[in-house]
C-alpha positions in Angstrom: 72.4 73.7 108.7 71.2 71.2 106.7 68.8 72.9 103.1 66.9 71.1 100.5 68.3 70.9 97.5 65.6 72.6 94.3 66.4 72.5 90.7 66.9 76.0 89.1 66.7 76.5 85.7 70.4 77.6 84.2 70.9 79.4 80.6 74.2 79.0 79.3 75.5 81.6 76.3 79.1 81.5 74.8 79.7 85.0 76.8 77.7 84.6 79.9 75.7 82.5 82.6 72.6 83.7 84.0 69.9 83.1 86.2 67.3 84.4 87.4 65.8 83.5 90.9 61.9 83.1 91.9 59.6 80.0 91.7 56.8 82.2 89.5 56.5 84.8 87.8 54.0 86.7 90.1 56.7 86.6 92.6 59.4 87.8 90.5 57.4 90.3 89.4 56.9 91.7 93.1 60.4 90.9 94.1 63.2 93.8 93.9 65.4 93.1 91.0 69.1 93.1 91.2 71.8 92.1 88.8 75.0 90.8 90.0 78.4 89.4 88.1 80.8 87.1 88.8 84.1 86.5 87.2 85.3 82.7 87.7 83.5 79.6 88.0 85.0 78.7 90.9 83.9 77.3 94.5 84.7 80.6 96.1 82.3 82.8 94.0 79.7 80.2 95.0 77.8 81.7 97.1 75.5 83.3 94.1 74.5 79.3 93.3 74.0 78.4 96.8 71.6 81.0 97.4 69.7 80.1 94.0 69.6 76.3 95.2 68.4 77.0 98.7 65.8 79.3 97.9 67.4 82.4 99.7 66.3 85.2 97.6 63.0 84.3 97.1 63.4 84.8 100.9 64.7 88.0 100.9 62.4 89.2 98.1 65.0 89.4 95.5 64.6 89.0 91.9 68.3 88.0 91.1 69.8 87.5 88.1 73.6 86.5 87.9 75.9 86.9 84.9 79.4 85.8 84.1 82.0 87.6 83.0 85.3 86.5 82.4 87.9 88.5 84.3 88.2 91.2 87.4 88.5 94.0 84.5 86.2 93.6 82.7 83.3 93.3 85.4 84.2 96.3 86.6 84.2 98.0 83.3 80.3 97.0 83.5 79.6 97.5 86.7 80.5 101.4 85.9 79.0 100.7 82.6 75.7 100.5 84.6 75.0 97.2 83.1 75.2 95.5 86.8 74.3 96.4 90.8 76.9 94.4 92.0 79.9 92.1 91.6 81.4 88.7 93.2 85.0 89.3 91.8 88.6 89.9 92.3 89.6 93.2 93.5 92.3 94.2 91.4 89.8 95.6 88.3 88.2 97.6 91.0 90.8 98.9 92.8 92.7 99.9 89.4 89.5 101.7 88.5 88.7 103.4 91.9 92.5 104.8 91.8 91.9 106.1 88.3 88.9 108.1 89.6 86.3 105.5 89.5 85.3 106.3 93.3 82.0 105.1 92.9 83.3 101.9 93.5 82.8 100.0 96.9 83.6 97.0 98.5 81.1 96.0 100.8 82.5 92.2 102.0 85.0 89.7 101.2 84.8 86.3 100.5 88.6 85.3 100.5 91.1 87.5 101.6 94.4 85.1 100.6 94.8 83.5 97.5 94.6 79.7 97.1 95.8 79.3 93.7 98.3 76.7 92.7 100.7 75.6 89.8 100.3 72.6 88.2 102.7 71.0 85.8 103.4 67.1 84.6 106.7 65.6 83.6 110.1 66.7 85.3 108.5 70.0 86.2 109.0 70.1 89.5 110.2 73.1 91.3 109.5 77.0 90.2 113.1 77.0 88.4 112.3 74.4 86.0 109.6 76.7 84.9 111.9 79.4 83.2 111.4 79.7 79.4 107.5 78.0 79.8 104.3 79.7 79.1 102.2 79.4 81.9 98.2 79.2 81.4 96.2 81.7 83.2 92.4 82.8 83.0 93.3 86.3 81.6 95.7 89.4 81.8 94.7 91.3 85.3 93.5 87.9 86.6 93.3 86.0 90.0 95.4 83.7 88.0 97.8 86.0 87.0 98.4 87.8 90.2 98.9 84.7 92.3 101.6 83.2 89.7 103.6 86.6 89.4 103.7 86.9 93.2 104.4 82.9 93.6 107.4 82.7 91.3 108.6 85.9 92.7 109.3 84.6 95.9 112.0 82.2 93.7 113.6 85.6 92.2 111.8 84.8 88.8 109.9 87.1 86.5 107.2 87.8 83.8 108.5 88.7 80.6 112.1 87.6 81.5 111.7 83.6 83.1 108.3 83.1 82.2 105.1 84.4 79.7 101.5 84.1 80.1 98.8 82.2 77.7 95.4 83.7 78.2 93.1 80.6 78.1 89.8 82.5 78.9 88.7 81.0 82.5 90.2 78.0 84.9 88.5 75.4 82.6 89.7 76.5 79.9 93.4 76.6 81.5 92.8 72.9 82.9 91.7 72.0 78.6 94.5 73.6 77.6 97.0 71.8 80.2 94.9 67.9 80.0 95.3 68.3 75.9 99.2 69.4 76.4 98.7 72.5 74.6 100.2 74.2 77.7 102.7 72.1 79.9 101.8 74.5 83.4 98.8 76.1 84.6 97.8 78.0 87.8 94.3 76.4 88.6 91.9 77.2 91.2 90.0 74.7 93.3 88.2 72.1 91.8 90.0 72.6 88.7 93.4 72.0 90.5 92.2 69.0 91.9 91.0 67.6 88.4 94.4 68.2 87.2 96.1 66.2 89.9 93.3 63.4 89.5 94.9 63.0 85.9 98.0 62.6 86.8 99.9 66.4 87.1 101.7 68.3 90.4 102.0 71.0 92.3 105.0 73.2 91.3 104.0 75.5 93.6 100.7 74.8 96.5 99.5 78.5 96.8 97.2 77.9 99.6 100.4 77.4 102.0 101.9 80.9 101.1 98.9 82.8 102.3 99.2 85.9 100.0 97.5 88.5 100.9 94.9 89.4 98.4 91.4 90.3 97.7 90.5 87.8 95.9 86.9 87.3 95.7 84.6 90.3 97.6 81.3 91.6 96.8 81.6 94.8 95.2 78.9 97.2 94.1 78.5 101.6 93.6 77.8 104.1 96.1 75.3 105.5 94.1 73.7 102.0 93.8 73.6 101.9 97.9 72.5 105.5 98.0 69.4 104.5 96.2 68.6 101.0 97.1 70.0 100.9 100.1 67.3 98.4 101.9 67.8 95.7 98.4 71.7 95.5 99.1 70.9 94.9 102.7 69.0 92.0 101.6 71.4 90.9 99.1 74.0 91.1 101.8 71.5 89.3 104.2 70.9 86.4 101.6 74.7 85.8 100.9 75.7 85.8 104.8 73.5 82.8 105.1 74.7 81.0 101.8 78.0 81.3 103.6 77.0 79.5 106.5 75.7 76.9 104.1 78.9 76.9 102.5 80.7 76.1 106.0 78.3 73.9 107.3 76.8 71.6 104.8 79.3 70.0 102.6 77.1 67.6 101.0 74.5 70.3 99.9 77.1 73.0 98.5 79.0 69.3 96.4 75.6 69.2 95.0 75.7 72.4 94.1 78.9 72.3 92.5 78.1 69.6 90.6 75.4 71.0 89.1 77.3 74.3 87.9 80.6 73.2 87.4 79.6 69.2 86.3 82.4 68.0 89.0 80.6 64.7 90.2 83.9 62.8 91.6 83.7 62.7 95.1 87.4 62.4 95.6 87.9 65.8 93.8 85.2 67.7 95.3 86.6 66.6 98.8 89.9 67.7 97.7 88.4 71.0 96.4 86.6 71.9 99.6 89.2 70.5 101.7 91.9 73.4 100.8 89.7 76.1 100.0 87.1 76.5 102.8 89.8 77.1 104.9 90.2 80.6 102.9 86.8 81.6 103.2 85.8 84.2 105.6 82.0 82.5 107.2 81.5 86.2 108.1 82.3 88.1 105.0 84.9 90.1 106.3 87.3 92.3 104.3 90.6 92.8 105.3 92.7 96.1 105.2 95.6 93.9 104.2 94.3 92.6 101.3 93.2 95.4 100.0 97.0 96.9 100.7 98.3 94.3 98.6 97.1 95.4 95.8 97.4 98.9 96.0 100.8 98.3 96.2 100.8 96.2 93.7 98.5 98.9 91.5 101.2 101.5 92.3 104.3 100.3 90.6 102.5 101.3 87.0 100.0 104.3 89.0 101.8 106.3 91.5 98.4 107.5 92.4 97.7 104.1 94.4 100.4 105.5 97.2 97.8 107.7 98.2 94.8 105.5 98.8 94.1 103.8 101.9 92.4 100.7 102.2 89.6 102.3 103.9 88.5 104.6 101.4 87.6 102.0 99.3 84.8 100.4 101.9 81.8 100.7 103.1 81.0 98.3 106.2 77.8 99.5 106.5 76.3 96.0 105.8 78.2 93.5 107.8 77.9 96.2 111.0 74.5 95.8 110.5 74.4 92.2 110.6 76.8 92.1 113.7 75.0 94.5 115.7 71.4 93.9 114.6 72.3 90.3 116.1 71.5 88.3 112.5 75.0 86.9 112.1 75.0 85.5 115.7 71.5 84.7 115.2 72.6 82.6 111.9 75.8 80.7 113.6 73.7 79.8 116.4 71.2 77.6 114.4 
């Protein structure tokens, strides 16, 4: 499905992106108003952009606006905060809060159920071992980032605090900065920003997109009470990021536009790269697995006992993508 490609207007502020969608004012004003978060500026929490770029929530009568937050944690500390309908994050924020009592919380699709991170190094880093004693960049604390490279060097018996310690750089530019000015000598990146890093010369320690961790790592997460009273707008919001996912699967050379606007990656040998290795991640239904969502109850219930007791059912609500199934839309959408 090939779209046209329309310049948006973005608004950039040290703590947050935002935009807002709708070609006039008239229209916004008439359009029902939702306000999502994302958490990395990465290709798989795309789909926001894509839909701004292709005109898909004009379409579906939304008035959108997105804002970025750094970190699973702390979206979801706004998200109960009331400051946001919905989220495009990772799930462990969400599912630490939910198992603290937070059961307002809902996932209502996934975007990438594995994680595709990766550790990059340059010199004679080679192999997880040579990476005891290092500090390793990461986005933040609770992070994607964080998660993937605990799990990762795990698998070669090594662990935080006692091989290895954590830089917080802030986001997965700011960990690429920190490893091109050699501030850092390793990083766990996630596409582009991994292939950047091997465009200037580093390696993969450790490819994550080969390990296939189980993980919620990005999903669309909003409140109950939120659905309980809008039910009809998340529908639509659902709706308009089902079909930026097929855009994302099926036109590569609008969605490299799009990145290249948001994330100013214009070198078509690292977009390619990018796409190459992460598509394959992304669920073109929006499906949520039950094993993703295990992993990281499990991994929530080594600190919070609590998280032995929740299944990964309790914390969804499929409404939405049964819809779409059984309405016929998805088909519908695949079919074009």
């Amino acid at each position: 499905m090939k779209v046209q490609f329309r310049k948006k207007w973005l608004l950039c502020l040290p703590a947050l992106v935002l935009f807002a969608s709708g070609p006039s004012l008239s229209r916004a004003a008439a359009a029902d108003k939702l306000v999502g978060i994302h958490s990395a500026r990465v290709m798989s929490q795309s789909m926001p952009w894509i839909a701004q770029e292709a005109g898909l929530f004009p379409k579906y009568n939304l008035d959108f606006q997105l804002v970025f937050i750094a970190s699973s944690g702390m979206v979801t500390a706004a998200m109960l905060g009331g400051d946001a309908d919905m989220s495009l994050t990772g799930g462990v924020g969400n599912v630490r809060a939910y198992v603290q009592g937070a059961t307002d919380l809902v996932f209502i699709g996934g975007v990438k159920n594995v994680m595709t991170q990766s550790i990059l190094a340059g010199g004679n880093l080679k192999k997880p071992e040579d990476l005891k004693g290092k500090q390793i960049g990461v986005s933040r604390i609770g992070s994607n980032t964080h998660y993937f490279t605990i799990q990762a060097l795990r698998r070669s018996g090594m662990e935080p605090g006692r091989d290895f310690s954590f830089l917080q750089t802030g986001g997965d530019p700011e960990s690429l900065a920190a490893l091109l000015s050699k501030r850092i000598d390793v990083a766990t990146l996630t596409a582009p920003s991994d292939a950047k890093a091997l465009a200037e010369g580093y390696h993969y320690v450790v490819y994550g997109p080969d390990l296939r961790i189980p993980y919620s790592a990005t999903a669309f997460v909003t409140r109950r009470s939120v659905m309980a009273k809008r039910p009809q707008v998340v529908g639509q919001f659902m709706r308009s990021m089902a079909e930026a996912a097929k855009i994302m699967h099926t036109d590569r050379e609008f969605v490299y536009k799009v990145l290249a606007k948001y994330l100013r990656v214009n070198d078509r040998s690292i977009l390619d790269s990018a796409y190459n290795a992460e598509i394959k991640a992304l669920e073109p239904r929006l499906v949520i697995k039950n094993e993703a969502l295990q992993a990281i109850l499990e991994e929530v219930a080594q600190v919070d006992p609590r998280a032995k007791k929740v299944k990964p059912q309790e914390l969804m609500d499929l409404r939405y993508l049964e819809e779409m199934e059984k309405s016929g839309f998805s088909d519908k959408l695949w079919k074009r």
